[in-house]
C-alpha positions in Angstrom: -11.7 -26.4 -3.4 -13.6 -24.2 -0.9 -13.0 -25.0 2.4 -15.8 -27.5 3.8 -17.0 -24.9 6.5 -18.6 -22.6 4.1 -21.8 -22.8 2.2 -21.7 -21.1 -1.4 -25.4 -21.4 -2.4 -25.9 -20.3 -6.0 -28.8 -20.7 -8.5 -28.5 -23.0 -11.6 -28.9 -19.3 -13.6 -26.5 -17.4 -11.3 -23.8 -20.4 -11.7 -24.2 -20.8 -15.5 -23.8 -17.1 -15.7 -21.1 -17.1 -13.2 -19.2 -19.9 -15.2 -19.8 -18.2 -18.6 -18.0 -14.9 -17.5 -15.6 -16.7 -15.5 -14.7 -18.4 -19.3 -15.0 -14.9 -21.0 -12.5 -13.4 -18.2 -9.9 -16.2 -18.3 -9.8 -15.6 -22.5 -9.4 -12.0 -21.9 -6.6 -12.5 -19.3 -4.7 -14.4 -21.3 -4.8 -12.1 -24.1 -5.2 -8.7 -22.2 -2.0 -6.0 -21.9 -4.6 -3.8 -19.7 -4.7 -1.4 -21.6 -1.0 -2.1 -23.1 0.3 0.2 -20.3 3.7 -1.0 -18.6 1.9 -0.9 -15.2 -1.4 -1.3 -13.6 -2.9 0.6 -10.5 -3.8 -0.9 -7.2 -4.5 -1.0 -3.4 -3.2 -3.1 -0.8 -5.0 -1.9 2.4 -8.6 -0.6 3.5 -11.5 -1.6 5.3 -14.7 -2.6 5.4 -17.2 -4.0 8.4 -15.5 -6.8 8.8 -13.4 -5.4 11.3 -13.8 -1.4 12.1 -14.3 -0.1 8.0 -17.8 1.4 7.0 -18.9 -0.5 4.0 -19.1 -4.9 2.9 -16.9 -6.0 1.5 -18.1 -6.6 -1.4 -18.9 -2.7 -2.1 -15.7 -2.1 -0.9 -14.5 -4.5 -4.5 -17.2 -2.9 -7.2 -16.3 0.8 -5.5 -12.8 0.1 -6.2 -12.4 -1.8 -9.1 -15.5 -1.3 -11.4 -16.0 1.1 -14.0 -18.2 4.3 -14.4 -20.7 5.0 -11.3 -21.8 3.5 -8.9 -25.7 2.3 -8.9 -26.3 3.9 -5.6 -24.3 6.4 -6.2 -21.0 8.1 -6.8 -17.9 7.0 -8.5 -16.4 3.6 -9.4 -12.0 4.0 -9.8 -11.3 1.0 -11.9 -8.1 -0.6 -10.3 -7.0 -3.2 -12.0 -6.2 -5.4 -8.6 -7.1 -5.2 -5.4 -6.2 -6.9 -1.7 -9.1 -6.8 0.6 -7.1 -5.9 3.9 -8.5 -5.5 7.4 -7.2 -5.6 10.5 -6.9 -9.2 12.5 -8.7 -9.5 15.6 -12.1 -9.9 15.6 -15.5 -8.1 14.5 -19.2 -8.2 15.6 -20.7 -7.2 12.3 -21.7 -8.8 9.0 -19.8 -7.3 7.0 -22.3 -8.1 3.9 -23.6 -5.1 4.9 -22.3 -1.5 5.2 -23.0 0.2 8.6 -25.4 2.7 8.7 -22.8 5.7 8.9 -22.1 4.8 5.1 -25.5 6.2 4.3 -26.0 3.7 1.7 -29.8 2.9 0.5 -30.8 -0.6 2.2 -28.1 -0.7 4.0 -27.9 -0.7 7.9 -25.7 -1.8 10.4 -26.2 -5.9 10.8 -24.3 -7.9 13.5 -24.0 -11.9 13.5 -26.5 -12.7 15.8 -29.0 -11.4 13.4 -28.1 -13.5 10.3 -26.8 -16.6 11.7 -28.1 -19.7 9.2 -29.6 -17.5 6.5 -28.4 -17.1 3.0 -26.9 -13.7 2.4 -24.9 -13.4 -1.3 -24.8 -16.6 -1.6 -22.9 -17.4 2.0 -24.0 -18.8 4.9 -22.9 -18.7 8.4 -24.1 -21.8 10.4 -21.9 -20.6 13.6 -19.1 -18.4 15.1 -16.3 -21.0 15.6 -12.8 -21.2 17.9 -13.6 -19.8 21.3 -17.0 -18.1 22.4 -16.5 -14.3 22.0 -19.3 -11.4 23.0 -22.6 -12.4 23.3 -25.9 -11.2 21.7 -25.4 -8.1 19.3 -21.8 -8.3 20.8 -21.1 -11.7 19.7 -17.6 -11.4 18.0 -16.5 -13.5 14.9 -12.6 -14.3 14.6 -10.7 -12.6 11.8 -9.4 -16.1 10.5 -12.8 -17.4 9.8 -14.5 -13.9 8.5 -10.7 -14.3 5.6 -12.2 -18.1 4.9 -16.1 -17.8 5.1 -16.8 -13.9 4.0 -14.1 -12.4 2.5 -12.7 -14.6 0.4 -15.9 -16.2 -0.8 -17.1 -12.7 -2.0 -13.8 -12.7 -3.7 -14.7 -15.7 -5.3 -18.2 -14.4 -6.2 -17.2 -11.3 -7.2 -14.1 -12.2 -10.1 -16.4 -13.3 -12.9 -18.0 -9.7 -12.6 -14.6 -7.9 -13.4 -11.5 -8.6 -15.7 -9.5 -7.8 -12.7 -7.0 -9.5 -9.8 -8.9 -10.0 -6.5 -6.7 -11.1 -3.4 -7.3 -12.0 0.6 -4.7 -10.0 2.6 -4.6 -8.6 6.4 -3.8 -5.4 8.1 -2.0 -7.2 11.1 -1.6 -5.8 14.3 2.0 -7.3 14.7 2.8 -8.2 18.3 5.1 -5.2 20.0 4.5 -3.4 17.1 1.3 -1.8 15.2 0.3 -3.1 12.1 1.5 -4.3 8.6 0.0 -5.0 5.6 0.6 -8.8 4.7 -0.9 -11.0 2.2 -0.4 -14.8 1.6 -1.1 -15.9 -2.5 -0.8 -19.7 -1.6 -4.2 -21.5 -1.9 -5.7 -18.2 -3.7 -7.4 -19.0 -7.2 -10.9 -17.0 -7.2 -11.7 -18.0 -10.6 -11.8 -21.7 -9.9 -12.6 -21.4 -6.6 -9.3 -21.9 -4.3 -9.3 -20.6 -0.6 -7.3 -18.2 1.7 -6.9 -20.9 4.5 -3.4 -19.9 4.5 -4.0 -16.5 4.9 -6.2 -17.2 7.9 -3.7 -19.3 9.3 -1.3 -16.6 10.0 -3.9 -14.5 10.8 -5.1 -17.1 13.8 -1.1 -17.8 14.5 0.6 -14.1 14.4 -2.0 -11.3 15.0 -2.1 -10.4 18.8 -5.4 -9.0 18.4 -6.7 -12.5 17.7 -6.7 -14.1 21.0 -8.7 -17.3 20.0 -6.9 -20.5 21.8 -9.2 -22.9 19.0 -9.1 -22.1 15.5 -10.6 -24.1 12.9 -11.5 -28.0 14.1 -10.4 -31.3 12.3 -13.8 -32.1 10.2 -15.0 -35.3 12.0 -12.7 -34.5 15.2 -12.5 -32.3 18.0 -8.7 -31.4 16.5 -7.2 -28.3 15.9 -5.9 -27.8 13.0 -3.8 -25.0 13.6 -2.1 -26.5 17.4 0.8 -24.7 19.0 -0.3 -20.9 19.1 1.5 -18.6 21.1 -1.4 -16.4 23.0 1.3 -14.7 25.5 3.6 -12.6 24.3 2.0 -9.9 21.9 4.0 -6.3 23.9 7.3 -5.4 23.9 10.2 -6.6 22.8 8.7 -10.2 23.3 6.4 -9.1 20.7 9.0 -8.1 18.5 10.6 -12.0 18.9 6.6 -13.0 18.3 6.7 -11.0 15.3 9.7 -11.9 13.8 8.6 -15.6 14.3 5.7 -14.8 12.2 7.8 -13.5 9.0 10.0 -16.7 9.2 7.0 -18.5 9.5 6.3 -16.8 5.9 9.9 -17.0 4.5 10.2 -20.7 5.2 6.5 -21.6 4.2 5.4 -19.1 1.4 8.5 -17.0 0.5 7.3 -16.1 -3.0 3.6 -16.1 -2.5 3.5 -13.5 0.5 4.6 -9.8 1.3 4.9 -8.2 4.8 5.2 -4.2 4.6 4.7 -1.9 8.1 2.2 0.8 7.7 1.7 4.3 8.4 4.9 3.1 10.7 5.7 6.4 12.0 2.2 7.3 13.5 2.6 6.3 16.9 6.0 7.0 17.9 9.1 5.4 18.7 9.0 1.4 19.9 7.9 1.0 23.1 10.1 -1.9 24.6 7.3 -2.7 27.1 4.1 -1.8 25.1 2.8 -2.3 21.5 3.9 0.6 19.0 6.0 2.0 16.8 8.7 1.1 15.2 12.7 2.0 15.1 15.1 1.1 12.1 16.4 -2.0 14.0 12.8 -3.9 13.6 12.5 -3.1 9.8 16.8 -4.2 9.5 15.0 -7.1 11.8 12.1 -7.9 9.3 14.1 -8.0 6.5 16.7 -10.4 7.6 14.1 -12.9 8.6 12.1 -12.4 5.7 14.4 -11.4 3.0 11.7 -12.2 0.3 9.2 -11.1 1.8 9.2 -8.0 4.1 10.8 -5.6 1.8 9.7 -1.9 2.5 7.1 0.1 3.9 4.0 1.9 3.1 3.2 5.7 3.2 0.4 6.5 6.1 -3.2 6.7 4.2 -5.9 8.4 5.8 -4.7 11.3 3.6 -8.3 13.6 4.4 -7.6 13.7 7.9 -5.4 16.8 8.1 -6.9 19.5 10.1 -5.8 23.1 11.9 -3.3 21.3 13.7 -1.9 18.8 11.4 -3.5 15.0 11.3 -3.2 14.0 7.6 -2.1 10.1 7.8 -3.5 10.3 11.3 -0.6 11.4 12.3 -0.8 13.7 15.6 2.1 15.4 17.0 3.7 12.6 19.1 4.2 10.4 15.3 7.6 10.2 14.6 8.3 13.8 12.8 5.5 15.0 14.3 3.4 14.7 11.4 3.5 13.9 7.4 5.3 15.9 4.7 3.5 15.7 1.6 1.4 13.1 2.2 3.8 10.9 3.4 5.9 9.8 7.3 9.1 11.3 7.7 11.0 8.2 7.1 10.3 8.4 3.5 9.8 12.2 3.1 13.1 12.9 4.7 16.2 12.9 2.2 19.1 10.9 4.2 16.1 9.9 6.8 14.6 6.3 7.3 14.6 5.1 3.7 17.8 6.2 2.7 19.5 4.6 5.9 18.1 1.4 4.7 19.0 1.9 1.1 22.2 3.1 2.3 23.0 -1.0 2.9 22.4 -2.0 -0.2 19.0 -3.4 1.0 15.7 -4.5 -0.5 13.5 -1.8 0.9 11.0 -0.3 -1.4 8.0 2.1 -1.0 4.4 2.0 -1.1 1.4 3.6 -1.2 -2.3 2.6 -0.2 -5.8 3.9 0.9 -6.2 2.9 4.4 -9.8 3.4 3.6 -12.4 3.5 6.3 -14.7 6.0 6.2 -15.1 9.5 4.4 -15.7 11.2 7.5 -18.3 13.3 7.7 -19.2 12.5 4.2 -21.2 8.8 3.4 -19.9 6.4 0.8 -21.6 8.3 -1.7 -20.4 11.7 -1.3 -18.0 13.5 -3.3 -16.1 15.3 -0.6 -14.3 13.6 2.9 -12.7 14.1 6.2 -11.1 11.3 6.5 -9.9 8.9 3.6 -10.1 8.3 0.2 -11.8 5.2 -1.8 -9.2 2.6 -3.1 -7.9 4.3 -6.3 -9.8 7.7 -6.2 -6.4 9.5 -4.7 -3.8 6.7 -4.7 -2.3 4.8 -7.1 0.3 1.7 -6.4 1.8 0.7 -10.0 3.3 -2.7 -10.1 4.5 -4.3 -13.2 1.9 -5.3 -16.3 2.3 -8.6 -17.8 1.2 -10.8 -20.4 -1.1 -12.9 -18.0 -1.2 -10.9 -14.8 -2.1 -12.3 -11.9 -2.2 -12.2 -8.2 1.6 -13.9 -8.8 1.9 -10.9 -10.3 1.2 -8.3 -8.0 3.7 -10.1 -5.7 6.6 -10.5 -7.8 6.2 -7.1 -9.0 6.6 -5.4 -5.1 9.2 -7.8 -4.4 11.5 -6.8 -7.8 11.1 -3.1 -6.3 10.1 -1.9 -9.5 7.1 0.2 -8.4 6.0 3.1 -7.9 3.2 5.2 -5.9 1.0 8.5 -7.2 -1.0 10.5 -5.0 -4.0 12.4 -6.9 -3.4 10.6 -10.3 0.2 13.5 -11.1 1.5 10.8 -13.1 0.1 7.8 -14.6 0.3 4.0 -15.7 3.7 4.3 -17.7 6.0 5.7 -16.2 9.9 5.1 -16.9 12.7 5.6 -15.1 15.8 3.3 -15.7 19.4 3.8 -16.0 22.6 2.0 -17.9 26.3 2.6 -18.7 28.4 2.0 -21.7 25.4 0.6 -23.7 24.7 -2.0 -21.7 20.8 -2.9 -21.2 18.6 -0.7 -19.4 18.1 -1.5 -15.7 14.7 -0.5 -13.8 13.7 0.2 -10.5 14.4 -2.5 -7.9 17.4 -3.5 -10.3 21.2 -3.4 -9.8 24.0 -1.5 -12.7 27.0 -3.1 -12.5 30.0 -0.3 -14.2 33.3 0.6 -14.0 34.3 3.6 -11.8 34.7 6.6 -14.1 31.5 5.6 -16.7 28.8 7.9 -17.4 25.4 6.9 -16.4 22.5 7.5 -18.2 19.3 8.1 -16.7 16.4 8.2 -18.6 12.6 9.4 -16.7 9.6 9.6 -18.8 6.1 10.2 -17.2 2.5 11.6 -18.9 0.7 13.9 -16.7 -3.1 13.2 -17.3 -6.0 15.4 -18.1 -7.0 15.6 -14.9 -8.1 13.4 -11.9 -10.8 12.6 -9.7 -11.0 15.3 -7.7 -14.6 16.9 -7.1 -12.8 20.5 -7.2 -12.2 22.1 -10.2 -11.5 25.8 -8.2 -7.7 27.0 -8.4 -5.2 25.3 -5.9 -5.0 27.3 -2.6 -1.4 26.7 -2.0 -0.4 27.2 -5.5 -2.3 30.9 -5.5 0.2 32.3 -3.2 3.2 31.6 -5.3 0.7 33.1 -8.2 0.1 29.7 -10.1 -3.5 29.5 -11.3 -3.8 25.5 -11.3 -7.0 23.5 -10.6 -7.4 20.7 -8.0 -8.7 18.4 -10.3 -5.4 19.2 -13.2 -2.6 18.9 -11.0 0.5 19.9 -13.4 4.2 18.5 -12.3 6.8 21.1 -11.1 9.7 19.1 -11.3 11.5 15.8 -10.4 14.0 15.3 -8.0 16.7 12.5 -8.3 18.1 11.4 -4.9 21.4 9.9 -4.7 23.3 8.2 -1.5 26.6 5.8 -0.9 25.9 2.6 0.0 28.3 1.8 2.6 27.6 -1.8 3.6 24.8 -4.1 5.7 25.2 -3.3 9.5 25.0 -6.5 11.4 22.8 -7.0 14.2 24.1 -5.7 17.8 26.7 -3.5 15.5 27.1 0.4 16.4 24.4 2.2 14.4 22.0 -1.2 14.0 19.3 0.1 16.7 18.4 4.1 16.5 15.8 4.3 19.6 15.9 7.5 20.2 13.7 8.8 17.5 10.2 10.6 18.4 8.1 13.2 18.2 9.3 16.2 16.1 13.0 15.2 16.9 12.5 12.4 14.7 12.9 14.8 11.8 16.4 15.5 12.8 17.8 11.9 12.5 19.8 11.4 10.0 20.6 7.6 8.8 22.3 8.1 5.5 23.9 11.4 5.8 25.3 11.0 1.9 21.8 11.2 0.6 21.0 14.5 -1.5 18.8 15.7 -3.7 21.1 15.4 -7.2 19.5 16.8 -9.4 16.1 18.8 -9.8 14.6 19.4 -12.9 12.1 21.6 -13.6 9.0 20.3 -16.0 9.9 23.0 -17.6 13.0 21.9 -19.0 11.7 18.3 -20.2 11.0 17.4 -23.5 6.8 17.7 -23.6 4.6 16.0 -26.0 0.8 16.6 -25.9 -1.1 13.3 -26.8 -4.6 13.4 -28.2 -5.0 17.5 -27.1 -5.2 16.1 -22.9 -2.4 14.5 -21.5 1.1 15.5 -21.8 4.1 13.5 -22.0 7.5 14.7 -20.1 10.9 13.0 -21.0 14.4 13.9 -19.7 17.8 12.2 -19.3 20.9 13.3 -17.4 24.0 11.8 -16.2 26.2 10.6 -13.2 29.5 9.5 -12.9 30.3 6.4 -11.2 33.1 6.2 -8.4 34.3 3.4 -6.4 31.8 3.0 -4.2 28.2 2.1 -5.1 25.3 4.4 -4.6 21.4 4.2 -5.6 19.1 7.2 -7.2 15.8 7.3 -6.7 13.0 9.7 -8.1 10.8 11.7 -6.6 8.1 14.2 -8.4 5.4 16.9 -7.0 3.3 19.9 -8.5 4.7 21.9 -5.5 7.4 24.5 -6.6 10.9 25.3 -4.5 10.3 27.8 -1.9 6.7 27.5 -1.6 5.4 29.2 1.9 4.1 26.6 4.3 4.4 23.8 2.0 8.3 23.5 0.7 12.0 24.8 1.8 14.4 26.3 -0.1 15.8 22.9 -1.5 12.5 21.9 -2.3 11.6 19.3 0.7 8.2 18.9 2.2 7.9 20.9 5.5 5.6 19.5 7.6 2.0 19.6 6.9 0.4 20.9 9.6 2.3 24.5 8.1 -0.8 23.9 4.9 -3.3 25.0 7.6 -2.0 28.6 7.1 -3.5 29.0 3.9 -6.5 30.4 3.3 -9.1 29.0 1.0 -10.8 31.6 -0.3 -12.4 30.8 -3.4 -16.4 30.7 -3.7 -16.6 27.3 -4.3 -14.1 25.8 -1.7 -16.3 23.6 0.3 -18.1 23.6 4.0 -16.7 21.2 5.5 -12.8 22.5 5.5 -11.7 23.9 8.9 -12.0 27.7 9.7 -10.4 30.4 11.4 -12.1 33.3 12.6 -14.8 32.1 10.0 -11.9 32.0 7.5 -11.8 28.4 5.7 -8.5 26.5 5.7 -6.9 24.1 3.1 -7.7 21.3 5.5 -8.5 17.5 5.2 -9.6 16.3 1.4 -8.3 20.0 -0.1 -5.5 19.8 1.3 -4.5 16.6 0.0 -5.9 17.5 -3.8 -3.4 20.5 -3.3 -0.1 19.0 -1.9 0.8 16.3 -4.5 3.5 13.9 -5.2 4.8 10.7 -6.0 7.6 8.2 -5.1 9.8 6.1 -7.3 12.3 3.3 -6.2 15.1 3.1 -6.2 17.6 1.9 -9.2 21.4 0.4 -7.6 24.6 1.1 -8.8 27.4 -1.0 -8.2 31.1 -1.2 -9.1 32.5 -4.1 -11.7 34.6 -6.5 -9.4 32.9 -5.1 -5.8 30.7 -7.6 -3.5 27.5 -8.1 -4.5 24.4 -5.7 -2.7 22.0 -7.3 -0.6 19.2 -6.4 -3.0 21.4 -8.5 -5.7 21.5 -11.2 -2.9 17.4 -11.5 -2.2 17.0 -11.4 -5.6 18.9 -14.0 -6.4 17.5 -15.9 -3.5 14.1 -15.0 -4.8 14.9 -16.6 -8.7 16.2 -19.9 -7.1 13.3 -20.3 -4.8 11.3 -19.7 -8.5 13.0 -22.2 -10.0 13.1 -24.9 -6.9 9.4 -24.3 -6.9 9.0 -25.1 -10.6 10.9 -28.3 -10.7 9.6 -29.6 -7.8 6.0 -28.9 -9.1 6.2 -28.6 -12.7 3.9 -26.1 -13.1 4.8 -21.8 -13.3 3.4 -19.5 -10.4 -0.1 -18.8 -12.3 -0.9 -22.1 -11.6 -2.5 -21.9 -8.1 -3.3 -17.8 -8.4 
């Protein structure tokens, strides 16, 4: 049921048609392969006015998930799920409406004071609960009730329009920390109604930018319902504790139905012990031993247009740690024996992500092809989780948590990718998954990807970057250079208060030259050139290669990397094939006719800056698959796993019903 503080008005039309998609949708669902692809694209975290984004929500959904173009204009991306994700806190806009910066017809900034009581898609707001915040055109509603009353409700209004997964999630501003993408399942069911009360519960208990001492009230009472918030300690390494409360508050109360991943987690530095940002290796090591279901990686930064003279892509200015991104992505997961591979380098549960972090396009409106700042959900990145018979937003969960996922900037690869590995003939294990062996086999590692026909670029003019190395290759058909496969020892967990647990010492550009996992190398690098290629239907081209390691005593991981970047490339990669930082992309002239006006100039010389920049540095990130020896103690990915299965199965005999049930 909806939750009683909301009105959903309808008309007897609008609900018969609403019910007779709703029908059509749950036939095709449970029939549907999307496509028959092995995985299907989505996004986890961007904005709308609901907090500080530039477009409703609800246009946030159709732009990212619908088909073909958009009625006032531009281009739709057609995800095939899709977590509405803003920040906790508070907002003074409806965000029914885009703000007038979008520069959308009929559309123009609206705050709550103006539609208080009034029907508006179906919803209406009677009041702003919990405690008074801002008056007038400052009057301020709480996160937790915009996740019950708006967002999810144009969830709910919006599934029967599209054959796809719709979720409630959060971008919460963790106490001591910055923020993290989180999203609670439990309660979700758009298609039958449901409600994210769960979702705004941690939202209203956790976030320290929602200050709110009330919450939602009893109906029929003056009681809270949510009683025993802590409203004090949101900085530091109080915060920290604060935060850590709020993952086991997940772990023991939704462990399957919930994710927690840090964001663009290098951007403002080391932690600050007395303030609220950044983020060592001891608070992710921290996170996922409180949540081992459910905090299990990171995600790359977002904001990928940003990148100007002086660097800035991700948002990342030079005091993030690294000093910037390299390839689109934070040092701790561009870096080979960095961040990542630490953590992988204990055997741990710590995958990769990708999202928009959409906001705004900058200087560009909604509608415009070109941006400054970030990228519609699914126009430049691509998170691939596992397709299933009946997927679901059960799904979408399970399929982060299993690690077997991968993320695509710029559409280089697409929806079926493989990369898995066995020994001896034994069954093929994928990302995410452990290889058990003997010391001494041969491991097989197999990689297949198809490079599309092109993406959704606006550009069609030759790649700046690519020009100096003498590559003629369009921004809108990026081609794949090669594939790197990165290996590293895993040498054990690293208890708590253990030498080596807490690196603090870890910002600015000197970030770059921490080293967590020295064992971690690039493997092997292999050139597209030297893949088996297949053209499908004259457009898309399918790459296949295989190679082989040799198992020791001690287990290790491999994990796959790809970009359209060469070895060696001037401002863009070293010698081994790494991405320098990007600030170095600035040095490159653009100099075609058609690159655009809006890139940054020297001495009236345009630059590959903000949205050409990211069409011309390009890659993707694959997990990683685990090796271990016969006989040797299981990993802790092995361990969460198997945590994970018998939480699955405790929850199915104590309910009878499988996880599709309530999503």
């Amino acid at each position: 049921m909806f939750p009683t503080s909301k009105t959903i008005l309808l008309t007897a039309a609008s609900a018969s048609l609403a019910l007779a998609q709703a029908a059509v949708a749950d036939d095709l669902d449970k029939g549907r392969n999307n496509k028959g692809n092995p995985y299907v694209a989505g996004d986890m975290h961007n904005h709308n006015t609901c907090t500080d984004g530039s477009v409703a929500a609800g246009y946030s959904i159709d732009r990212s998930v619908g088909k073909g173009a958009a009625a006032a204009g531009g281009n739709n991306f057609n995800l095939d799920w899709f977590t509405l994700g803003n920040h906790g806190g508070s907002g003074n806009r409806d965000c029914r409406f885009s703000d007038s910066s979008a520069n959308i017809p009929g559309q123009t900034t609206t705050t709550w004071d103006q539609t208080l009581g009034k029907a508006i898609d179906g919803i209406t707001i009677s009041s702003l609960k919990g405690t008074p915040n801002g008056t007038g055109s400052n009057a301020k509603m709480w996160r937790w009730q915009s996740i019950q009353e708006i967002e999810y409700p144009t969830i709910v209004n919006r599934t029967p329009m599209y054959d796809k997964v719709l979720i409630e999630g959060l971008e919460w501003i963790a106490p001591g920390h910055e923020h993290v993408d989180v999203a609670v399942i439990t309660g979700q069911n758009p298609r039958r109604g449901g409600n994210a009360d769960k979702m705004a519960e941690f939202e209203y208990r956790f976030d320290r930018a929602d200050t709110d001492a009330i919450g939602p009230i009893a109906e029929g009472s003056e009681n809270q319902l949510w009683s025993g918030k802590d409203n004090v300690n949101n900085s530091g390494t109080a915060g920290h504790q604060k935060a850590l409360e709020g993952i086991k508050w997940l772990q023991a109360k939704h462990p399957l139905q919930s994710y927690v991943i840090p964001t663009h987690t290098e951007r403002q530095g080391p932690f600050d012990p007395s303030g609220t940002k950044g983020y060592n290796i001891e608070h992710f090591r921290d996170f996922n031993n409180a949540g081992p279901t459910v905090a299990f990686g990171i995600e790359s930064p977002g904001h990928f247009a940003e990148g100007g003279l002086t660097g800035g892509s991700g948002s990342y200015g030079t005091g993030a740690v690294g000093g910037g991104t390299y390839g689109m992505s934070g040092i701790y997961t561009a870096k080979v024996g960095g961040l990542w591979d630490g953590m992988l380098g204990e055997g741990r549960n710590f995958f990769i992500f990708v999202s928009s972090d959409w906001h705004s396009r900058g200087a560009g409106g909604a509608r415009d092809s070109f941006t400054t700042a970030d990228f519609i959900p699914g126009e430049y990145t691509r998170l691939y989780v596992p397709n299933g018979g009946r997927f679901s937003a059960q799904s979408v969960v399970d399929g982060m948590r299993s690690g077997n996922s991968y993320s695509v900037n710029a559409d280089l690869i697409g929806p079926d990718m493989v990369f898995r590995a066995r020994a001896r003939g034994d069954d093929w294990k994928n990302m995410g998954e452990t290889l058990v062996v003997r010391p001494g086999d041969q491991v097989t590692v197999e990689m297949e990807m198809t490079v599309p026909e092109k993406n959704n670029s606006p550009y069609s003019f030759n790649n700046p970057l690519l020009e100096q190395v003498g590559i003629k290759q369009p921004l809108n058909k990026p081609l794949l250079d090669h594939v790197d496969l990165i290996t590293g020892k895993i040498t054990g967990v690293i208890a708590p208060g253990a030498n080596g647990y807490a690196v603090p010492n870890a910002g600015g550009t000197a970030g770059a030259a921490v080293v967590y996992n020295p064992t971690a190398t690039i493997a092997r690098q292999i050139p597209a050139t030297k893949m088996h290629r297949e053209h499908r239907d004259g457009r898309s081209v399918r790459l296949r290669f295989t190679t082989t390691f040799t198992a020791g005593n001690t287990p290790f991981y491999i994990r796959a990397r790809g970009t359209n970047i060469p070895v060696g490339t001037p401002n863009v990669t070293d010698t081994a094939g790494n991405p320098v930082l990007d600030a170095n992309n600035a040095q490159v002239s653009c100099a075609d006719p058609a690159c655009p006006a809006h890139l940054e100039t020297v001495g009236g010389v345009k630059k590959v800056t903000h949205d050409v920049q990211a069409w011309s540095n390009v890659w993707f990130y694959g997990n990683p698959i685990f090796i271990r020896p016969e006989g040797s103690p299981k990993l802790l990915v092995e361990t969460n796993a198997d945590l994970a299965r018998r939480l699955g199965h405790r929850a199915d005999n104590d309910h009878g019903h499988d996880h599709d049930h309530n999503h």
